[in-house]
C-alpha positions in Angstrom: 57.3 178.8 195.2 60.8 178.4 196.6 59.6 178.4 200.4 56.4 175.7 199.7 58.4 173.2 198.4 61.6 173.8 200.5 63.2 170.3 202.2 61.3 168.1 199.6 63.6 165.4 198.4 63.0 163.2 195.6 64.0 160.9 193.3 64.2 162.2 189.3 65.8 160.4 186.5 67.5 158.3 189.1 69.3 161.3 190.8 68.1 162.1 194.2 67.9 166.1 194.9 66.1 168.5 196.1 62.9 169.3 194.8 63.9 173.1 194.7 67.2 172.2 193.0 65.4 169.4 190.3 62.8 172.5 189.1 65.2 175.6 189.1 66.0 175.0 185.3 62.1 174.3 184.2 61.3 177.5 186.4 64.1 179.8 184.7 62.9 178.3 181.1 59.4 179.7 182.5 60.4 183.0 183.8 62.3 184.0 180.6 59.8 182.9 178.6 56.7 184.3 180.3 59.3 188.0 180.2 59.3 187.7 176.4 55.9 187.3 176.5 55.3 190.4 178.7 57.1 192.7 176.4 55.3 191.2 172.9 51.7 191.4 174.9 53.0 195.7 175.7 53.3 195.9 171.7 50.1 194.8 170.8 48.2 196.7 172.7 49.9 199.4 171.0 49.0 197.1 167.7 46.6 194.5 167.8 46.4 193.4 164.5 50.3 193.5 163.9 50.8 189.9 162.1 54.4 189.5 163.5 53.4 189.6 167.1 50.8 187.6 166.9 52.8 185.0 165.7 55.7 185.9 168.1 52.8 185.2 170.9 51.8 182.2 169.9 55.2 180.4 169.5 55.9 181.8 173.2 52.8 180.6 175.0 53.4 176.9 173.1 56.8 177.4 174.3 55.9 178.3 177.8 52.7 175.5 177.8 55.0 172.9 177.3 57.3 174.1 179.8 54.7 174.7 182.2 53.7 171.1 181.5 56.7 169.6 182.2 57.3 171.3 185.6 53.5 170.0 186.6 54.9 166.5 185.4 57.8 166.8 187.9 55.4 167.9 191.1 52.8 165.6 190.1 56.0 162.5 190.5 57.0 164.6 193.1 53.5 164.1 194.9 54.0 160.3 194.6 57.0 160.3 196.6 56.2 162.9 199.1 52.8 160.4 200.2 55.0 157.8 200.9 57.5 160.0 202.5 54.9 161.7 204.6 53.6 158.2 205.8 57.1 157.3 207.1 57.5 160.9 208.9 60.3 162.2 206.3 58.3 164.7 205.4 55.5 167.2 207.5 51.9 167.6 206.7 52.6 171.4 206.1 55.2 170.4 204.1 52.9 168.3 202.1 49.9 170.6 202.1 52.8 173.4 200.7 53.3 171.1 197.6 49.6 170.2 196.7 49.2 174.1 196.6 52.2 174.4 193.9 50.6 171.8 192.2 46.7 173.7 192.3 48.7 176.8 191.2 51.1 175.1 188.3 47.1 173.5 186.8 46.0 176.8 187.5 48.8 178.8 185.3 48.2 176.0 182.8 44.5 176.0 182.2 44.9 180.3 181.8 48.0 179.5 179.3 45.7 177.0 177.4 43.1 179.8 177.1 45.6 182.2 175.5 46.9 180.1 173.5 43.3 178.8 172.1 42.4 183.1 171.7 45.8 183.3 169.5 45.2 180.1 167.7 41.5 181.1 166.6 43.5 184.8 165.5 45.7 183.1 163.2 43.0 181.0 161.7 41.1 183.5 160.8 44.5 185.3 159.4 44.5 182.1 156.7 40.2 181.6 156.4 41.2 183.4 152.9 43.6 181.0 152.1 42.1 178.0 152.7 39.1 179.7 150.6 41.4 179.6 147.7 42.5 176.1 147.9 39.7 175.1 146.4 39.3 177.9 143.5 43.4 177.4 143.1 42.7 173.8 141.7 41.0 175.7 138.7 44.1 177.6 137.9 46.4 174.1 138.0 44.7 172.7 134.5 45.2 176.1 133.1 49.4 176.2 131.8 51.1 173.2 133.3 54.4 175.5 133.1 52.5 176.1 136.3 53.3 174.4 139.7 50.4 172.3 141.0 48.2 174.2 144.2 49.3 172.3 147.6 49.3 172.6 151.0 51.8 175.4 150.5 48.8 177.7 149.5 47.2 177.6 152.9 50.1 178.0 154.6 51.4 181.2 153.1 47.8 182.6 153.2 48.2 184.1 149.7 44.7 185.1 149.3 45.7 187.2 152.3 48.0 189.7 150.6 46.8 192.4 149.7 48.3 194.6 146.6 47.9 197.9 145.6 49.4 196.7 141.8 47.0 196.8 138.7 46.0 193.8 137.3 48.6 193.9 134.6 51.3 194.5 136.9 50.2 191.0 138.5 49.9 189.2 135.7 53.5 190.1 134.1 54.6 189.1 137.5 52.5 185.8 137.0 54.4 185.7 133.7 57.7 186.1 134.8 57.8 183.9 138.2 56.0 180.7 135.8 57.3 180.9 132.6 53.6 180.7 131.0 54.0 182.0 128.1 51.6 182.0 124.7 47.9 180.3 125.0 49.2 179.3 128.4 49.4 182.8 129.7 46.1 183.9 127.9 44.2 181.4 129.6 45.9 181.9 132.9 44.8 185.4 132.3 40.9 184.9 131.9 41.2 182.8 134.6 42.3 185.6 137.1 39.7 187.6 135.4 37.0 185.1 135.8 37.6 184.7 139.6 37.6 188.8 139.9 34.2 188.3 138.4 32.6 185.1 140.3 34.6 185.9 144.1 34.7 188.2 146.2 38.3 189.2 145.1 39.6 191.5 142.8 41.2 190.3 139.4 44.5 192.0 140.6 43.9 190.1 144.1 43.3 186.9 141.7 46.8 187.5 140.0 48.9 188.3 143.1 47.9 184.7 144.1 48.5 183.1 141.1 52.3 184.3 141.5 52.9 183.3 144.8 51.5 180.4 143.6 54.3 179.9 141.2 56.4 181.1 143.6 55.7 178.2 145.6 56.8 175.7 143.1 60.5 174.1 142.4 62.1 174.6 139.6 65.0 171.9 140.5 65.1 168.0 141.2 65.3 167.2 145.2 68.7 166.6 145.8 69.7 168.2 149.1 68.4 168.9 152.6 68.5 171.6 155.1 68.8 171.0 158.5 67.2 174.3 160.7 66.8 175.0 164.6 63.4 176.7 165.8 65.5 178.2 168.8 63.1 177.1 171.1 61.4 174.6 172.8 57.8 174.2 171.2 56.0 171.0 169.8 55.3 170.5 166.5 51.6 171.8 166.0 52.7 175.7 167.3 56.1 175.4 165.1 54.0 174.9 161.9 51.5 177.7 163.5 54.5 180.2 163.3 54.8 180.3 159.4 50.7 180.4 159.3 50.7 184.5 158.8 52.2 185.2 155.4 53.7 188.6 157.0 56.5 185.6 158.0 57.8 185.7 154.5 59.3 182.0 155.7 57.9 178.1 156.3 59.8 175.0 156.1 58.8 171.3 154.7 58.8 170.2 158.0 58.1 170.9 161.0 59.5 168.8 163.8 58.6 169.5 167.4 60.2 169.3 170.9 57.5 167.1 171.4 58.9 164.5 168.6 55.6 165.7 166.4 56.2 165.9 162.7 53.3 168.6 160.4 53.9 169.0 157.3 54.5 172.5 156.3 54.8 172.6 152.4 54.6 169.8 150.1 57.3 168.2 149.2 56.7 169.3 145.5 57.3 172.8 146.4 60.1 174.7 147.6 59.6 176.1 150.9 61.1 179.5 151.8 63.9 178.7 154.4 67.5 178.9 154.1 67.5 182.3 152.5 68.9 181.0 149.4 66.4 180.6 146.3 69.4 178.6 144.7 69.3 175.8 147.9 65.3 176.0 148.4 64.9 174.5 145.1 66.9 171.9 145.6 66.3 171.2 149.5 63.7 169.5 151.7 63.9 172.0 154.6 63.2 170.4 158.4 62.5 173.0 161.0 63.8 171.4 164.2 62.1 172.4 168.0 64.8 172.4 170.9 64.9 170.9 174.1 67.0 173.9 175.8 67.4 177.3 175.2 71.3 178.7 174.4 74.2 179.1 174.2 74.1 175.4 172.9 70.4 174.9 171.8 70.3 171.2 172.7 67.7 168.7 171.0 66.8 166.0 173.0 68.1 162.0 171.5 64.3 161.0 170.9 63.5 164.1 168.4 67.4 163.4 167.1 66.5 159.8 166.2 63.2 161.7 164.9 65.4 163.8 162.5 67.3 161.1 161.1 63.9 159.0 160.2 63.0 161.9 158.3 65.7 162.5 156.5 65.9 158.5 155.9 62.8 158.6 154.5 63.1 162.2 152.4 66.1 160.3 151.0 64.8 157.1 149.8 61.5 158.5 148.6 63.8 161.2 146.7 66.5 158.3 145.7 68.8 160.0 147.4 72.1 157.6 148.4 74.3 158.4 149.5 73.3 161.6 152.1 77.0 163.1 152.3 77.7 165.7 154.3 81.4 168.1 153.2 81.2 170.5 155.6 80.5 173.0 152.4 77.0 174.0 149.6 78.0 170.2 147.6 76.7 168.3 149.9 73.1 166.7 150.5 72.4 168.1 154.3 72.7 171.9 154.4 73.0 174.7 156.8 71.6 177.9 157.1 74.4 179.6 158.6 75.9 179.5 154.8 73.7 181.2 153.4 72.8 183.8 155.9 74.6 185.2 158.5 73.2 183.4 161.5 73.8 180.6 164.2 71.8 178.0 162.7 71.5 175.2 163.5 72.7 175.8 166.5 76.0 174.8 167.7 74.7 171.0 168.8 72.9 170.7 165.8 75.3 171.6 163.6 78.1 169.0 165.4 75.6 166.4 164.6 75.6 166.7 161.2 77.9 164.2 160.4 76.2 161.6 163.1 73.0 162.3 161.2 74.6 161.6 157.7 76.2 158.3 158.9 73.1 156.9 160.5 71.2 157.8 157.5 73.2 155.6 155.1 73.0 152.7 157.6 69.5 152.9 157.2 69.4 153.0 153.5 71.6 150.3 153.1 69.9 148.1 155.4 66.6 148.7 153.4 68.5 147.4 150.5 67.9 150.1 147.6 67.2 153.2 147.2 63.5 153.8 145.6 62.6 155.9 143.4 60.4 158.8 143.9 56.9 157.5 142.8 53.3 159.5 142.1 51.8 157.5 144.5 49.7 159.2 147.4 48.6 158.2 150.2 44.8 159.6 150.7 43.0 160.2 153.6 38.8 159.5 153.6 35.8 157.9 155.2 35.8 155.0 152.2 38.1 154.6 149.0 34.6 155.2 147.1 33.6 158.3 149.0 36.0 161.2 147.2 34.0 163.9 148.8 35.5 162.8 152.2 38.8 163.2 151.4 40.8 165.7 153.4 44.2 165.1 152.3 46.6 163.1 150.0 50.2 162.6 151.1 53.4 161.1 149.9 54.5 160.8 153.6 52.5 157.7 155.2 53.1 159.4 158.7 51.1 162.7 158.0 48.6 160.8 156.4 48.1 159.0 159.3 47.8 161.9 161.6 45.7 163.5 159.2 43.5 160.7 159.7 43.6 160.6 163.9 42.9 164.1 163.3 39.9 163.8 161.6 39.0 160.3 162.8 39.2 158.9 159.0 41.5 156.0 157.4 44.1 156.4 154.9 44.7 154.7 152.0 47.1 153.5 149.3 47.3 154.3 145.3 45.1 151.3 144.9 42.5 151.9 147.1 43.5 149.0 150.0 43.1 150.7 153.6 47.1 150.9 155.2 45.8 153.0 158.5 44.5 152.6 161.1 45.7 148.4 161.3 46.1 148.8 164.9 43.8 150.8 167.7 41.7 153.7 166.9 42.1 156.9 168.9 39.3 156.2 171.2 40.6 153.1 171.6 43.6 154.6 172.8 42.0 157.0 175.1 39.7 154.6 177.0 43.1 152.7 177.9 45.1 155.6 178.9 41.6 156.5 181.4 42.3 152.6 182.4 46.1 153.6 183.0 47.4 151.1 180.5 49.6 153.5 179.3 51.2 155.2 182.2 51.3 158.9 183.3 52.9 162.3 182.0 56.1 161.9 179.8 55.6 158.2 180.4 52.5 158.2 178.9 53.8 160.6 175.9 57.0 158.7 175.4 55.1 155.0 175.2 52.4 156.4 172.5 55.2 158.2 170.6 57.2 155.1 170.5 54.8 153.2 169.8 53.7 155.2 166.7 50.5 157.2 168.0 49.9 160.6 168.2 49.8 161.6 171.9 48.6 164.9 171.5 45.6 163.7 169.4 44.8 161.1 172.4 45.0 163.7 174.8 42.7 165.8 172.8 40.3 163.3 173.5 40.7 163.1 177.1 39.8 166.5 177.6 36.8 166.7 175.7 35.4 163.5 177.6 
């Protein structure tokens, strides 16, 4: 690569430099990367269906997709400037011919990355089919014992149906017992349930009963008054950081999950602990926020856009929690949190964790210039084809923003506790995507960073592109 594109200059970010010099970084990100990837591809061929590497595979080819995008970004620009420089004889045709052949070979690379990726997506959906199965039977068990924490999202993404135990069925149930605090008629009935299920699913009673207790195990026991703050040591957008804690061998999800790519996906409800800080005591307490990087270390950078990102969150966790104010003592008393105290580890990161009391500050700004704090309220936002057609529902958030991608995702609108539609009020999604095919809305991180800003989803819109 180093020889094709050898004497280009161009203009980047307002800095003239080579063009060898401007992609070294994105090409290093890439080689290391793609190395990692080398050695976790050796292990499973040794074993495929090894949960761990599967996941460790699809967090590297996100990482190394969006780092391959980014360098075919910088040629594409680069392209732009080397026409003009070839028309005033800066440049030679060779020279030019050299850097449309990068470019052919950076798509190239791409497409083949998007078609692992895709394989190891449709792996780890199939890794959670079970789970999602039980979503359905789990809302059963939530009017049975209401010592019992309500079935969410959290379900589906530890893929409890998944696990397999070799206990009896009494042996899951005293688990069941001891994790909810049923106890009485409340445990009888949540007995017959699991027995019911054994008889009417494909699952075993026992089977039935392991899921019920990781079902409780999913639910807080303590008010919201704290959140942690976590690195995803890597650079990966939001929709392959939530993919990560899809196989339940993970034994670990977050709230939220908030990309490189500025992409917030909800991980676990809000109304149940996650499994993050390695602390039962501050996961009960905590919204946890997963954050994606925009270098790799020593110092972990995170770009100022998914920084500004952060601190919406936490704004929002705060004032939907009645949080106020979000302190930060460098210590477990107060609100924002750190891994690192509870485990011996470098997170969040050494930038990160220097930001924390920025991130605190900026919060309270916020609050206070939204007057007061509210309090938490039951009201959800739900996501359908029509307020009267239940059956199309395929969500129902506290969070506004997830309903709304929720919504792009699945082409639907969302709406409020009283039935009044709140999304979409401005362009649709193929709205959107007939004026970016116009080139209303720019090219490559232009085009991602005017959407973003402007409060669309840009990888839904590009979704759409490629299947036109």
């Amino acid at each position: 690569m180093a020889n094709r594109i050898k004497g280009i200059t161009v203009e980047i970010g307002g800095d003239t430099t080579k063009l060898q010099t401007a992609l070294k970084q994105v090409n290093t990100e890439i080689k290391h990367t793609q190395s990692e990837l080398r050695d976790v591809n050796k292990l499973l061929k040794l074993d495929p269906g090894n949960t761990e590497l599967i996941s460790q595979k699809h967090k590297l080819l996100g990482q190394t997709l969006e780092e391959t995008k980014n360098k075919l970004t910088s040629l594409k620009e680069a392209q732009k400037q080397a026409e003009q420089a070839l028309a005033e004889g800066k440049i030679s045709q060779e020279q030019y011919d050299a850097l449309k052949r990068e470019i052919i070979e950076t798509e190239q690379a791409l497409k083949s990355l998007e078609r692992q990726g895709a394989t190891t997506n449709q792996t780890l959906q199939n890794m959670a089919i079970t789970g999602e199965k039980w979503q359905n039977t789990g809302q059963n068990i939530e009017n049975v014992g209401r010592k019992m924490m309500p079935v969410s999202l959290a379900v589906a993404g530890l893929g409890v149906a998944a696990v397999k135990t070799a206990s009896d069925f009494d042996s899951g149930m005293s688990k069941v017992k001891a994790v909810s605090g049923a106890t009485g008629s409340d445990f009888d009935a949540l007995r017959e349930k699991a027995r019911e299920m054994g008889a009417k699913t494909k699952f075993s009673a026992s089977e039935a009963a392991e899921a019920m207790n990781y079902m409780a195990m999913a639910g807080r026991n303590q008010k919201i008054t704290k959140i942690a703050i976590q690195h995803a040591a890597g650079v990966i957008n939001g929709r392959n950081l939530a993919g990560v804690f899809v196989p339940s061998s993970r034994r670990a999800s977050a709230n939220y999950n908030l990309g490189s790519d500025g992409v917030i996906v909800l991980g676990v409800d809000e109304s149940n602990r996650a499994w993050t800080t390695s602390s039962g005591w501050c996961d009960n307490q905590a919204v946890t926020i997963e954050v994606g990087n925009s270098t790799r270390g020593p110092q972990w950078l995170v770009s100022d856009y998914v920084l500004n990102r952060l601190i919406d969150l936490v704004t929002d966790i705060c004032r939907r929690n009645g949080i106020y104010p979000c302190t930060y003592t460098g210590g477990k008393d107060g609100v924002l949190q750190k891994h690192e105290w509870y485990k011996s580890t470098n997170c969040p990161g050494p930038y990160l964790g220097s930001k924390f009391p920025y991130i605190a500050t900026e919060v309270n700004k916020r609050l206070r210039g939204n007057n007061t704090v509210s309090k938490p309220t039951g009201g959800l936002y739900r996501v359908r084809k029509s307020w009267s057609d239940v059956n199309s529902q395929k969500g129902a958030f506290k969070n506004l923003e997830n309903a709304k991608r929720c919504a792009d995702r699945f082409r639907l609108k969302v709406f409020d506790a009283n039935g009044k539609i709140v999304y979409p009020v401005g362009k649709t999604i193929d709205e959107l995507a007939r004026e970016v095919i116009s080139g209303k809305w720019g090219n490559g991180e232009e085009r991602k960073r005017r959407l973003t800003q402007a409060g669309y989803d840009y990888w839904e819109v590009q979704k759409i592109l490629t299947n036109k």
